[in-house]
Biopython code that builds the backbone (N, CA, C, O; Angstrom):
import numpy as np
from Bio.PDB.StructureBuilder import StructureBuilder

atoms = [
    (1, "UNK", "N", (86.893, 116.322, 84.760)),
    (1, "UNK", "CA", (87.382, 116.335, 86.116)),
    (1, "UNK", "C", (87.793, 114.915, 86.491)),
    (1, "UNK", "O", (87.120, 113.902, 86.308)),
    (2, "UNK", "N", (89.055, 115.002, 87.070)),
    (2, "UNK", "CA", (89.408, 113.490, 87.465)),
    (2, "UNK", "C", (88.906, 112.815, 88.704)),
    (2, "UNK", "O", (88.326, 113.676, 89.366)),
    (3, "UNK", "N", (88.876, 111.780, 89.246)),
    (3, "UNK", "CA", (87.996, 110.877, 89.909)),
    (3, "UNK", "C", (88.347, 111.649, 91.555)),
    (3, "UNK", "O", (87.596, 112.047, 92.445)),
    (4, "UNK", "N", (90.293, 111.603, 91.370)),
    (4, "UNK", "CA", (90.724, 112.214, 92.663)),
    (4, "UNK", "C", (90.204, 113.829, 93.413)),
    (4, "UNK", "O", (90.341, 114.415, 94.487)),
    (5, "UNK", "N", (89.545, 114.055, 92.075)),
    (5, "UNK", "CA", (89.351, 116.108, 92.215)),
    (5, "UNK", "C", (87.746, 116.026, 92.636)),
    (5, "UNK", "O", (87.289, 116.986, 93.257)),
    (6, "UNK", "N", (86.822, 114.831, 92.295)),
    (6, "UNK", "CA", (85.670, 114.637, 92.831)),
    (6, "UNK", "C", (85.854, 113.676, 93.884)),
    (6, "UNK", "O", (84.819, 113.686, 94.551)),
    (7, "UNK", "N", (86.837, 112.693, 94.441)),
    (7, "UNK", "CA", (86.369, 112.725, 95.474)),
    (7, "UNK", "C", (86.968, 113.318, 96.720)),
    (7, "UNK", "O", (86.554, 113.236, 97.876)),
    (8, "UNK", "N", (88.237, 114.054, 96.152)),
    (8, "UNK", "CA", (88.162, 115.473, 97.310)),
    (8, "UNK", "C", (86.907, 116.363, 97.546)),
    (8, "UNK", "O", (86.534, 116.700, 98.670)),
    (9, "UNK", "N", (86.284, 116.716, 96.374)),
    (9, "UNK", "CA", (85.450, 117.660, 96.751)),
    (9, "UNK", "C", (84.041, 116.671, 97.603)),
    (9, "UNK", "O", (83.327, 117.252, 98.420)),
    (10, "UNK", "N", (83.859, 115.470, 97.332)),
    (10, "UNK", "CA", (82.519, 114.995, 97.802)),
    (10, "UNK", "C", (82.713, 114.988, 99.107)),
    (10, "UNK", "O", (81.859, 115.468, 99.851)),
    (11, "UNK", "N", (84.565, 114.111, 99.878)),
    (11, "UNK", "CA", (84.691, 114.517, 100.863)),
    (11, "UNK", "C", (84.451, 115.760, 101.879)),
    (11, "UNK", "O", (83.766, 115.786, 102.902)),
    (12, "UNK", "N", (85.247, 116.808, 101.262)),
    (12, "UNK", "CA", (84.838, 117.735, 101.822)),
    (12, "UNK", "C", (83.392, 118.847, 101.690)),
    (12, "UNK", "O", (83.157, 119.718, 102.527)),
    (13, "UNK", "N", (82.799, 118.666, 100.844)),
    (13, "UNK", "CA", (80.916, 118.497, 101.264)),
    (13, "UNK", "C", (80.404, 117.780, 102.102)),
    (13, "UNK", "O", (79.451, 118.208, 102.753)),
    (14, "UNK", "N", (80.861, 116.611, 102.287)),
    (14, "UNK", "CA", (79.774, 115.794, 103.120)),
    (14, "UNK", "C", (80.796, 116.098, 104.540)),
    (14, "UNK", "O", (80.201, 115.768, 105.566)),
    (15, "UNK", "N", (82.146, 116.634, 104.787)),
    (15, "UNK", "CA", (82.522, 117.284, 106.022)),
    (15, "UNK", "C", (81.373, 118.063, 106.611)),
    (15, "UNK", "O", (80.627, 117.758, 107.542)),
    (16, "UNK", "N", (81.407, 119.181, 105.824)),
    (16, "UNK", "CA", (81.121, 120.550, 106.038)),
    (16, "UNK", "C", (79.443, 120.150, 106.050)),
    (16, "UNK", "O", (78.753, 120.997, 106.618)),
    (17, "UNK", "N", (78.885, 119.249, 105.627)),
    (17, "UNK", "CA", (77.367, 118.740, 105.759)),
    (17, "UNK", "C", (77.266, 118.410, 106.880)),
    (17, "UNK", "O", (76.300, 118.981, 107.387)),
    (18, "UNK", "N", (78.039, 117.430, 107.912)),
    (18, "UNK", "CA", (77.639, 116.330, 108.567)),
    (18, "UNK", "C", (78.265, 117.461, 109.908)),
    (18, "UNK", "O", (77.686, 117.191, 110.960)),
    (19, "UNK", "N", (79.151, 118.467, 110.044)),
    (19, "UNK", "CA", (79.685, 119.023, 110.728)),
    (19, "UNK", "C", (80.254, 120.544, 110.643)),
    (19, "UNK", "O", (81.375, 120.848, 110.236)),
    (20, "UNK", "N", (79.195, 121.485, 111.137)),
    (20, "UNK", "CA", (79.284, 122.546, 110.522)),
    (20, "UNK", "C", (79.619, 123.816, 111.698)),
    (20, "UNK", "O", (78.652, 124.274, 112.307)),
    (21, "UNK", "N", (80.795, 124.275, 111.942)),
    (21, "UNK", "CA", (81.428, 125.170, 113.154)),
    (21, "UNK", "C", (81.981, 124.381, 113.772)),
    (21, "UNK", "O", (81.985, 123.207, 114.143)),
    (22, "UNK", "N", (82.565, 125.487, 113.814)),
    (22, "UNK", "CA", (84.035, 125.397, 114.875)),
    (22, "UNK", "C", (84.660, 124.554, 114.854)),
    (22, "UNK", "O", (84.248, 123.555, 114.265)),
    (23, "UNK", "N", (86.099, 124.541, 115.553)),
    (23, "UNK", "CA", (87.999, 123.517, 115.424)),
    (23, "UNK", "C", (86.683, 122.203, 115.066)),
    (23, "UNK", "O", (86.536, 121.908, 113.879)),
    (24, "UNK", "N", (85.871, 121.547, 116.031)),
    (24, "UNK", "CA", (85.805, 119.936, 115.618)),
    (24, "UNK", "C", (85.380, 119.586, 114.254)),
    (24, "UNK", "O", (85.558, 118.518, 113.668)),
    (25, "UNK", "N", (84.680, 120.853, 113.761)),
    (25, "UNK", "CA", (83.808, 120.880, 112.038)),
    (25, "UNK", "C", (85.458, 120.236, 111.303)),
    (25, "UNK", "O", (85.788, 119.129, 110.877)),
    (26, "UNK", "N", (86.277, 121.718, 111.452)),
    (26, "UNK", "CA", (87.747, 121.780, 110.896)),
    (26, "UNK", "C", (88.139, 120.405, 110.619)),
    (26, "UNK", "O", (88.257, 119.975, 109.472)),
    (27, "UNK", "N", (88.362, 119.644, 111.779)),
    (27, "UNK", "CA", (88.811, 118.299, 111.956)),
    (27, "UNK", "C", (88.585, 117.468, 111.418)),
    (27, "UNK", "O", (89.482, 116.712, 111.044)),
    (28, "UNK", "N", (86.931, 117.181, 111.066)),
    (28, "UNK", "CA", (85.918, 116.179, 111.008)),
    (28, "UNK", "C", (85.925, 116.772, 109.167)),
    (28, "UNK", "O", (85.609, 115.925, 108.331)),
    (29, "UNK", "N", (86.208, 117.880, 108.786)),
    (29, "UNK", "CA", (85.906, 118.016, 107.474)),
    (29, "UNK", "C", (87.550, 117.688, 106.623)),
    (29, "UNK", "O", (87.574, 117.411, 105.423)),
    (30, "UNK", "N", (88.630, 117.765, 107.335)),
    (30, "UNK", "CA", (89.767, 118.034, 106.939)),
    (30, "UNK", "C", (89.892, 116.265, 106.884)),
    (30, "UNK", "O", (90.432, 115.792, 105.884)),
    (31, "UNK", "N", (89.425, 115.386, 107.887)),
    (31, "UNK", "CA", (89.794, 113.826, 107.406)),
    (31, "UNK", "C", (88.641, 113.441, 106.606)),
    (31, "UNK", "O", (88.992, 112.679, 105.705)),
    (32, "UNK", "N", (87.457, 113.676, 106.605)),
    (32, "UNK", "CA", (86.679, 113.146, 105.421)),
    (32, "UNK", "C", (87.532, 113.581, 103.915)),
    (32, "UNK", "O", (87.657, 112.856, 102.928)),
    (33, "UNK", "N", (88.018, 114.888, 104.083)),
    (33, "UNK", "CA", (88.266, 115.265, 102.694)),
    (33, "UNK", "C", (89.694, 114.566, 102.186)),
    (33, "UNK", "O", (90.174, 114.550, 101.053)),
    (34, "UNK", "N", (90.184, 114.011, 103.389)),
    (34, "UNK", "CA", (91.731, 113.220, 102.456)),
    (34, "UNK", "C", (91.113, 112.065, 102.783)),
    (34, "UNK", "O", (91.971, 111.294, 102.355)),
    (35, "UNK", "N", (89.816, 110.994, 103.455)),
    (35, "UNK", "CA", (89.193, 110.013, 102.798)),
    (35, "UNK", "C", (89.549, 110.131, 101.343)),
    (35, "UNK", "O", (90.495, 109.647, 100.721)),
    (36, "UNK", "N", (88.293, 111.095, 100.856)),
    (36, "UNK", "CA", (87.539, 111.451, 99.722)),
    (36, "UNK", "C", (88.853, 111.703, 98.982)),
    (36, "UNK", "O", (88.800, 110.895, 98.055)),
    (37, "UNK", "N", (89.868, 112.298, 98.889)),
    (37, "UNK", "CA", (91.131, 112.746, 98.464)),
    (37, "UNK", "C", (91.331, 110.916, 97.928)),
    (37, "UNK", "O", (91.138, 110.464, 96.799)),
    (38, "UNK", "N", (91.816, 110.088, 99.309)),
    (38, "UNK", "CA", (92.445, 108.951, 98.869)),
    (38, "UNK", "C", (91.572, 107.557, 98.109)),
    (38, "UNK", "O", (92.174, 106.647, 97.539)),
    (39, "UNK", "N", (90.257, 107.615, 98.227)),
    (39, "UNK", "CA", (89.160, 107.194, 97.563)),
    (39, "UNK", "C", (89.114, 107.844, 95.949)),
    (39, "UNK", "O", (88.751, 106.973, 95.158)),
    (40, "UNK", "N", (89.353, 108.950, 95.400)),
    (40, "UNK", "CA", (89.633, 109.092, 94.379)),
    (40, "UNK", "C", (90.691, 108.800, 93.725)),
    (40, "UNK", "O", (90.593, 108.425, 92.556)),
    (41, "UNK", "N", (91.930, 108.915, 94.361)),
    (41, "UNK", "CA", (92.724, 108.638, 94.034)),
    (41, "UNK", "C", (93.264, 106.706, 93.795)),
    (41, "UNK", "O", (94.179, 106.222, 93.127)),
    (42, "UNK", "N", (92.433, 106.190, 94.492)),
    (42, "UNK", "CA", (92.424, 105.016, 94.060)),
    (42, "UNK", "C", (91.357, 104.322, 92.833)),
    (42, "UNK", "O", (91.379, 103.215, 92.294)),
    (43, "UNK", "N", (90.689, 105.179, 92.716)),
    (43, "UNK", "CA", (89.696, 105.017, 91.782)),
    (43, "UNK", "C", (90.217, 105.897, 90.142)),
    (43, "UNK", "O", (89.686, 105.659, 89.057)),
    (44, "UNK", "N", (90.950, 106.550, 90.286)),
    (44, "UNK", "CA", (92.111, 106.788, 88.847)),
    (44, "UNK", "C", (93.236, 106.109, 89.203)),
    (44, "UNK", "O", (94.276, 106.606, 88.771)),
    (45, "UNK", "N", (93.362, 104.936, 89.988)),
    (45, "UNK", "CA", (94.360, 103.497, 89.542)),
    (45, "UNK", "C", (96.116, 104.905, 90.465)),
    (45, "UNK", "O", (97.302, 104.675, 90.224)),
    (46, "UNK", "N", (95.746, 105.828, 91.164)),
    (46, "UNK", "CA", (96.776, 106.018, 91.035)),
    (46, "UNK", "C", (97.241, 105.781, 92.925)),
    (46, "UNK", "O", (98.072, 106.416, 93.575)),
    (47, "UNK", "N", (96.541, 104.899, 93.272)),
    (47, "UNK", "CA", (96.633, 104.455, 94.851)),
    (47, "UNK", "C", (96.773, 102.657, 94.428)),
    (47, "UNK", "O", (96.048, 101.973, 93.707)),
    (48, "UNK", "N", (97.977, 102.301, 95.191)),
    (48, "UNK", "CA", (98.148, 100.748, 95.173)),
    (48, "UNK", "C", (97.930, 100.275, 96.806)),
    (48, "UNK", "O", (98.753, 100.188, 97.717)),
    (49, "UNK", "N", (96.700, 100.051, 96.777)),
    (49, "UNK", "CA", (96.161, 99.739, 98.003)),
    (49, "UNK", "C", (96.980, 98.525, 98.717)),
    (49, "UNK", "O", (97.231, 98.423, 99.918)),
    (50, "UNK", "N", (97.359, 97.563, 97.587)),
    (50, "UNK", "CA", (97.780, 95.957, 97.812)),
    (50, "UNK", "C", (99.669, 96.709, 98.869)),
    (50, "UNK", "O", (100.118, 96.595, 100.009)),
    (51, "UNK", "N", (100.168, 97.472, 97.433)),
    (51, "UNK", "CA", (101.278, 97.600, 98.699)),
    (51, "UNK", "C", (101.330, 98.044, 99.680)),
    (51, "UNK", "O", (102.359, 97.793, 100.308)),
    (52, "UNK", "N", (100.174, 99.022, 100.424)),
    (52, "UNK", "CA", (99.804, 99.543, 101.780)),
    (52, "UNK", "C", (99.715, 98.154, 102.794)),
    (52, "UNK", "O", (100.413, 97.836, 103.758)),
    (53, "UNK", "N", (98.683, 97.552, 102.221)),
    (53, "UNK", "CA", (98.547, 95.710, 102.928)),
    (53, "UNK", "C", (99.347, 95.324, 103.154)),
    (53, "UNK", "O", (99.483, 94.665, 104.185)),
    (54, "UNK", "N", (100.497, 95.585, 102.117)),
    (54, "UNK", "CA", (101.549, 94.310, 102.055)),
    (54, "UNK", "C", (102.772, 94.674, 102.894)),
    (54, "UNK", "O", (103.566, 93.853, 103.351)),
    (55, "UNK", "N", (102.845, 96.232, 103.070)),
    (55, "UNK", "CA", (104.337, 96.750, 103.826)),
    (55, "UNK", "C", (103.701, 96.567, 105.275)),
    (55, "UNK", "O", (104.483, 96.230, 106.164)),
    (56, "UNK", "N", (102.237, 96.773, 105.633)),
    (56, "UNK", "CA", (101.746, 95.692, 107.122)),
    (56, "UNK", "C", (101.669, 94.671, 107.770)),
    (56, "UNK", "O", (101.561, 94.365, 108.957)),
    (57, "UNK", "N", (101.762, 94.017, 106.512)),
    (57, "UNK", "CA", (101.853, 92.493, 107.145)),
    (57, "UNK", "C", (103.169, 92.255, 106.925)),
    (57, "UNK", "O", (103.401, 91.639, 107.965)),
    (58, "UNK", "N", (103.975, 92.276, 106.477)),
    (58, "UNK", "CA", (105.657, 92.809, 106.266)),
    (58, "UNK", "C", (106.046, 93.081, 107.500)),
    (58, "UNK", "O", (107.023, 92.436, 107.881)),
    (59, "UNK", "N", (105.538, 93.915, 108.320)),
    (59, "UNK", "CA", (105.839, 94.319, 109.429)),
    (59, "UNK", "C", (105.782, 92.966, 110.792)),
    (59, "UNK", "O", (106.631, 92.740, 111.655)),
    (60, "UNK", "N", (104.480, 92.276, 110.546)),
    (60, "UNK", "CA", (104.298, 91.262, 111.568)),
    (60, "UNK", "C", (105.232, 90.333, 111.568)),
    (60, "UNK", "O", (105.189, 89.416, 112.388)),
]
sb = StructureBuilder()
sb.init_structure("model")
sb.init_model(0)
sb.init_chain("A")
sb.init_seg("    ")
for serial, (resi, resn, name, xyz) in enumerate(atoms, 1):
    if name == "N":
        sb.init_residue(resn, " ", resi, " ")
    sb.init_atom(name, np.array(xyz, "f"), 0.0, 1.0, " ", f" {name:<3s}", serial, name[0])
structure = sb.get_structure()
């Protein structure tokens, strides 16, 4: 299993842990899990965090 497919799923466990019923659960589990989504995905090298930084301060 790749890093991105565990940490979607840890995300969305510890959603559905920390917040359980109804729309605010939904909410509260749906952004932990694209955390957990984008935390894996940087952890199999396939998120370049530096150019996220860099097209921000680009901006200033």
């Amino acid at each position: 299993m790749s890093g991105t497919v565990i940490g979607l799923f840890t995300g969305l466990v510890l959603g559905l842990a920390a917040a359980f019923g109804g729309f605010g659960a939904f909410v509260v589990v749906l952004l932990l899990g694209a955390i957990g989504l984008l935390v894996g995905r940087w952890l199999d090298g396939k998120l370049d965090v530096s150019a996220l930084i860099g097209s921000v301060r680009d901006r200033r």
